[in-house]
C-alpha positions as MATLAB code, in Angstrom:
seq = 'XXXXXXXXXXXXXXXXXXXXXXXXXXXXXXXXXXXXXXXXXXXXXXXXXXXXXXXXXXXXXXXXXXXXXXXXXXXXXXXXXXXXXXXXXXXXXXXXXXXXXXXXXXXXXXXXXXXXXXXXXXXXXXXXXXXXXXXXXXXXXXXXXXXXXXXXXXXXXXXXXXXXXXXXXXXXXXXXXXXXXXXXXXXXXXXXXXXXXXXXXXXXXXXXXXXXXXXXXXXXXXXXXXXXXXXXXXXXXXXXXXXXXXXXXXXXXXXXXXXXXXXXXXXXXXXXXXXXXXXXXXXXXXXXXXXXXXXXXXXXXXXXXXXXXXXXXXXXXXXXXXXXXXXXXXXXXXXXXXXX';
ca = [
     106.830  105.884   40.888;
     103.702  103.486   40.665;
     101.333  106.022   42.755;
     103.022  109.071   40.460;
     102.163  106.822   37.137;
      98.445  106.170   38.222;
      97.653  109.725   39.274;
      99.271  110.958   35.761;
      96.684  108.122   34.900;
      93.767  109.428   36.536;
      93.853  113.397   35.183;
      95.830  112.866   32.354;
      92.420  113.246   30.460;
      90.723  115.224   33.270;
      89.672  118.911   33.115;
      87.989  120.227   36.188;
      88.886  118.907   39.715;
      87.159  118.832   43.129;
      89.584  118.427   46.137;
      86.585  118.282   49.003;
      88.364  118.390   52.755;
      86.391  117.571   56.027;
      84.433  119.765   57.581;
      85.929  122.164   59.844;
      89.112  121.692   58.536;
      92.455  121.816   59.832;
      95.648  122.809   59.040;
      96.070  119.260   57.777;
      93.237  118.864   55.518;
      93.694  122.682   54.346;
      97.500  122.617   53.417;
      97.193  118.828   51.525;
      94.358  120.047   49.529;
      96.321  123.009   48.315;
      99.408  120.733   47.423;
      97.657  118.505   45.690;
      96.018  121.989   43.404;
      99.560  122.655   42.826;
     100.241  119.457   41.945;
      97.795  118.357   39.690;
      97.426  122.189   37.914;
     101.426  122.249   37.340;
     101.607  118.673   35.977;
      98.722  117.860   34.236;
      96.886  121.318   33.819;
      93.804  120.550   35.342;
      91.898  123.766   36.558;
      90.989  122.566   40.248;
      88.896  123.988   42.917;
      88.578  123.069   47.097;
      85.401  123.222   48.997;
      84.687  122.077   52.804;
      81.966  122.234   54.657;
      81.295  123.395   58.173;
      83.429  126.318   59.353;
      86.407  127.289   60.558;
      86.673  129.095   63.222;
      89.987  128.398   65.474;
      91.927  131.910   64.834;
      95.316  129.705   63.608;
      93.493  127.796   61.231;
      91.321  131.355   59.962;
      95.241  133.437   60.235;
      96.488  130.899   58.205;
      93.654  131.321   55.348;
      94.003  134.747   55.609;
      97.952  134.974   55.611;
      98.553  132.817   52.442;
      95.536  133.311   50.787;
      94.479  129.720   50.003;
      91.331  129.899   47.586;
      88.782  127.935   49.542;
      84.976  127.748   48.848;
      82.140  126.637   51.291;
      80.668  123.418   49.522;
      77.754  124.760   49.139;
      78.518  126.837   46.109;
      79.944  124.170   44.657;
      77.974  122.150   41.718;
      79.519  118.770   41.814;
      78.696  118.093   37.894;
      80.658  120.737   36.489;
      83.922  118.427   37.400;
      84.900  115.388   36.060;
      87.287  114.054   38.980;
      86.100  114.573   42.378;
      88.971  113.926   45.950;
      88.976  113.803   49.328;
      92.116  114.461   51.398;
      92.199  113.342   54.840;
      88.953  112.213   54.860;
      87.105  109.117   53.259;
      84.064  108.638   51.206;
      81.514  107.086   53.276;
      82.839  109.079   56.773;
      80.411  112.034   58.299;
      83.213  114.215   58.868;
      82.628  115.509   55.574;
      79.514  117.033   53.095;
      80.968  114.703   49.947;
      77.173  113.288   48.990;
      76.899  109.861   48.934;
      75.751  109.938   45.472;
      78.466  111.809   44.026;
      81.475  109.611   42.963;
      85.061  110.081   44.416;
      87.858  109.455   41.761;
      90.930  110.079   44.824;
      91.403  109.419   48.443;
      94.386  110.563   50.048;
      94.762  109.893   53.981;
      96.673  108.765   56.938;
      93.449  107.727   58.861;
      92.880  103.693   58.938;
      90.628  102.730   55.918;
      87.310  102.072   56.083;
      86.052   98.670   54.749;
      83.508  100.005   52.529;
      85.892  102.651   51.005;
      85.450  102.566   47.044;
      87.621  105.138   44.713;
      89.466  104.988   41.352;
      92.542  105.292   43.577;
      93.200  104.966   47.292;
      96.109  106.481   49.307;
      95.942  105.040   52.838;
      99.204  105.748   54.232;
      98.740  105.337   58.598;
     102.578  105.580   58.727;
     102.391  108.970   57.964;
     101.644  111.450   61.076;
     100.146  113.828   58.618;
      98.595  113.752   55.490;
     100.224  116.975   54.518;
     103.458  114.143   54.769;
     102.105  112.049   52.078;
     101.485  115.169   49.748;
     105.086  116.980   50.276;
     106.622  113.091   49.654;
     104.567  113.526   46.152;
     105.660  116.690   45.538;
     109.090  115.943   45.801;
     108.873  113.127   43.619;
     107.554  114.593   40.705;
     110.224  117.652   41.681;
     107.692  120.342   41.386;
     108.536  123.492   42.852;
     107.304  124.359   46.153;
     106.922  128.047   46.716;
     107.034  129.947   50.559;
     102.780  130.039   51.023;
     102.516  126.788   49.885;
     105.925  125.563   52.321;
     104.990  127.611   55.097;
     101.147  125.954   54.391;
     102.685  122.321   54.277;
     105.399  123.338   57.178;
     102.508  124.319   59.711;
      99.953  121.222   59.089;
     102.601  118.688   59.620;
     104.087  120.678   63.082;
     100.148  121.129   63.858;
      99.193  117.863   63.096;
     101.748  116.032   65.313;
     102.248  119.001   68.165;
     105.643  119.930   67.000;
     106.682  117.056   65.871;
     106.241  114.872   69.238;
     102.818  113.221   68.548;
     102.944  110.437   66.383;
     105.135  111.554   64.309;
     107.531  109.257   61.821;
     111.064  109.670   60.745;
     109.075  110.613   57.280;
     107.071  113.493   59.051;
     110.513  114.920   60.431;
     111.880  114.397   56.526;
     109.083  116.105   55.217;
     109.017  119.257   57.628;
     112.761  119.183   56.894;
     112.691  119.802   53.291;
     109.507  122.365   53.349;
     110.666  124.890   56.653;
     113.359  126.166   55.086;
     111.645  127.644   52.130;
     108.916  129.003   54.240;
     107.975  132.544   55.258;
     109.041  132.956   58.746;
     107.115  136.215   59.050;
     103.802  135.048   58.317;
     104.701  131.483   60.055;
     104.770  133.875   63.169;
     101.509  135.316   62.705;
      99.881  132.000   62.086;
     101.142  130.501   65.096;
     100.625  133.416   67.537;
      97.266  135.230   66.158;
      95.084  137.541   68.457;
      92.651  135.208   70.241;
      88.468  136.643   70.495;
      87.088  137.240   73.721;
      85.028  133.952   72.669;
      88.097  131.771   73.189;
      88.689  133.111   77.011;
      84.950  132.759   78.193;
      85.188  128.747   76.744;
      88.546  128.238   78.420;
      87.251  129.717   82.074;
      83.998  127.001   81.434;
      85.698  124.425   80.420;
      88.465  125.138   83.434;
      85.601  125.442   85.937;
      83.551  122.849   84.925;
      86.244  120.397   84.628;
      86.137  116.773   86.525;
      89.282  114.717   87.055;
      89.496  110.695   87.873;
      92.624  109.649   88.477;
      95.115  110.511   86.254;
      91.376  111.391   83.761;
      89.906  114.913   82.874;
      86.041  114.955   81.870;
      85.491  118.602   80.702;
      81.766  119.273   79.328;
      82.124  122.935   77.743;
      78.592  123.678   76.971;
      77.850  126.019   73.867;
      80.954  126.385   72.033;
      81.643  129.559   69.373;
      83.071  126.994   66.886;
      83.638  122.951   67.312;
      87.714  123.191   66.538;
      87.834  124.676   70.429;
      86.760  121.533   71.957;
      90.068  120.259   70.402;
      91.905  122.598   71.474;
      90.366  122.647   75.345;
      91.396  118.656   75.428;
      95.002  119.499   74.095;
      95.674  122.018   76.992;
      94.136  120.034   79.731;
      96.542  117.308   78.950;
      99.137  119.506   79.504;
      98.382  118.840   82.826;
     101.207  117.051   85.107;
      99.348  114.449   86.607;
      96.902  113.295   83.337;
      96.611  111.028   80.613;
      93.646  110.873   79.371;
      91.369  113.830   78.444;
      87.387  113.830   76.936;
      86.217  117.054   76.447;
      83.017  118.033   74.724;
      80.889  120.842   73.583;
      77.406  121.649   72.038;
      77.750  123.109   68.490;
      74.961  123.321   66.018;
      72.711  120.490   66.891;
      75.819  118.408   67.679;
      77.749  117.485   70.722;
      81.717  117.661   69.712;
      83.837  115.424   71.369;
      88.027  115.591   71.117;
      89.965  112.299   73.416;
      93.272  113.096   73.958;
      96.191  110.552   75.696;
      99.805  110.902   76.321;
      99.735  107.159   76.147;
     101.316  106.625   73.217;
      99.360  103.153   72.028;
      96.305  104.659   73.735;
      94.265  103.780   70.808;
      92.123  106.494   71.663;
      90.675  106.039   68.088;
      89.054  102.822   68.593;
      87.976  104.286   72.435;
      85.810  107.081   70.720;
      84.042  104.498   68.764;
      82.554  103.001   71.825;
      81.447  106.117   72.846;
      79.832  107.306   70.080;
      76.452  105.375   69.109;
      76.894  105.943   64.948;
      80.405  104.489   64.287;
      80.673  106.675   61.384;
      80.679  110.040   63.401;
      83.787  109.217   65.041;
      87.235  108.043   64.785;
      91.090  109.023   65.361;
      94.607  107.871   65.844;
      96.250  106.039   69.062;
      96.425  109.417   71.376;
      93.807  111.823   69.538;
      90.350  111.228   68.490;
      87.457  112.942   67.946;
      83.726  112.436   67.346;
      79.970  113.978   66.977;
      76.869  113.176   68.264;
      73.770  114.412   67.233;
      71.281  116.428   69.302;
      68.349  117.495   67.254;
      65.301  117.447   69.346;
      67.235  116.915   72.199;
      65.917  119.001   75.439;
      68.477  120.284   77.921;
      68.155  117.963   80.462;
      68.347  115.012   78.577;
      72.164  116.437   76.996;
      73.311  116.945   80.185;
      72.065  113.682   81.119;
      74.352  112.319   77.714;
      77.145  114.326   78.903;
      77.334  112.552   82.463;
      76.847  109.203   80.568;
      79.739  109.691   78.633;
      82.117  110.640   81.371;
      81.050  107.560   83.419;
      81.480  105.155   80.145;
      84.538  106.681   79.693;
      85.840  106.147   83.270;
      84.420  102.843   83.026;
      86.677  102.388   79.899;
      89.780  102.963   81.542;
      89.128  101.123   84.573;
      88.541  103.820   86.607;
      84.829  103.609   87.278;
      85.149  103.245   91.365;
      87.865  107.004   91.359;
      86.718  109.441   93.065;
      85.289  112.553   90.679;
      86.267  116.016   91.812;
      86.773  119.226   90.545;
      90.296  120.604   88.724;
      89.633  123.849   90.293;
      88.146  123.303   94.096;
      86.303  126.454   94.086;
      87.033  128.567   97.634;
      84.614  130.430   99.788;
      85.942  133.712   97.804;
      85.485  132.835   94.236;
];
């Protein structure tokens, strides 16, 4: 009741809100945001409004948009002095996975990443216990027993499943409790077409790259994609190859808009792949994660072609190195035959 009390606190003079997600957002970041709208314009009737920058482009994350029709705006359009409370969900002020300004002021943070030290708000919700920051936000819901309609369930019901892979990756008793109470008043139908959408030819030529070019060590995949159609498929590339029987550990990483992408997945489950990215990545602040999934950016402006490629091998080797496997042998996934 203390957290309910201080957000009543915090809008219970407020008329405008920004909710601000990370860019390129996910499933996550896109069904907390919309919970906390409902929340805040049901309880305290406080017109509210969610921007993001970046883009989304994984065809789940665009179906789901599409199927429930949650009102997003690119943050561009958005003039930050027309509101008078500003929030972040699952992201932090201060992090560059998202366009917040550094001069703007941020009146909420709600996450389940680890805090940052120099994190400043009018309130702070860190919660790392929870899998999924859509978690945090049904718990709220719940509490203040507002009414949870099917979009918004079937919103909440596929970020939390998304978030932890079904329930298997990282996921607490409260995730489970969560997903519990939210499934059953969600629409199956458009769950469906959320989960299984028509994938663009785009998504097939990056999976036969990233399949052919493809390195293992070990029980290690190092998977360098190249040009990507949209950064959430480097993600996605690092999920599947750790599907694979005999790995671990996965970096994958692809060139996106002046920026090398980079997703580190581990079936390990105190991996701490997290604090592994941010060893890799030379600006701290462009990367970060949980114990088996991380992710990070690197910039390449100016950056000729051979000297990213040249990156790319670096950060396979330092990540071999990093798992004690700088002496394996590297060879290809695929061995490519006389035919092919």
């Amino acid at each position: 009741m203390e957290k309910l009390n201080k957000i009543e606190t915090l809008f219970e003079s407020s008329k405008r809100l920004l909710i601000v997600l990370h860019d390129n957002p996910d499933p996550d970041a896109i069904a907390s945001a919309w919970a906390l709208t409902h929340l805040v314009e049901t309880q305290y009737n406080v017109r509210t409004t969610m921007a993001y920058g970046g883009y989304v482009g994984r065809s789940e994350n665009r179906a789901m948009i599409r199927e429930l029709k949650i009102p997003l705006k690119k943050i561009g359009r958005i003039r930050f002095a027309s509101y008078d409370r500003i929030a972040l969900v699952d992201s932090q002020p201060g992090a560059r996975n998202n366009s917040l300004p550094p001069d703007v002021s941020c009146h909420l943070v709600i996450d389940h990443h680890p805090r940052r030290r120099d994190l400043r708000a009018d309130m702070v919700v860190i919660d790392t216990e929870a899998g999924a920051t859509a978690t945090i936000l049904v718990e709220y819901l719940l509490d203040n027993d507002v009414d949870i309609g099917a979009d918004l369930a079937s919103a909440l019901s596929y970020a939390i499943r998304s978030e932890t892979q079904e329930l298997g990756r990282e996921a607490s008793r409260r995730d489970i409790q969560a997903h519990m109470a939210v499934y059953p008043k969600a629409s199956m139908r458009k769950l469906a077409r959320i989960i299984h959408p028509k994938l663009p030819r785009s998504y097939f030529i990056t999976l036969k790259e990233a399949i052919s070019r493809a390195m293992s060590f070990r029980n290690a995949i190092c998977a360098h994609v190249g040009e990507v159609p949209y950064p959430e498929v480097v993600a996605e590339v690092a999920d599947l190859l750790l599907k694979h029987e005999r790995i671990s550990w996965v970096l994958c990483t692809g060139r996106f808009d002046d920026e090398l992408v980079i997703s580190i997945r581990s079936s390990n489950r105190n991996a701490k792949a997290g604090k592994l990215i941010q060893r890799l990545v030379p600006d701290r602040n462009r990367a970060g994660g949980h114990d088996t999934f991380a992710g990070g950016k690197i910039l390449l402006s100016g950056n000729q072609k051979e000297e990213i490629d040249a990156l790319e091998e670096n950060l396979s080797n330092r990540f071999v190195q990093l798992l004690g496997y700088e002496n394996a042998e590297c060879k290809p996934l695929i061995e490519s035959t006389p035919d092919s």
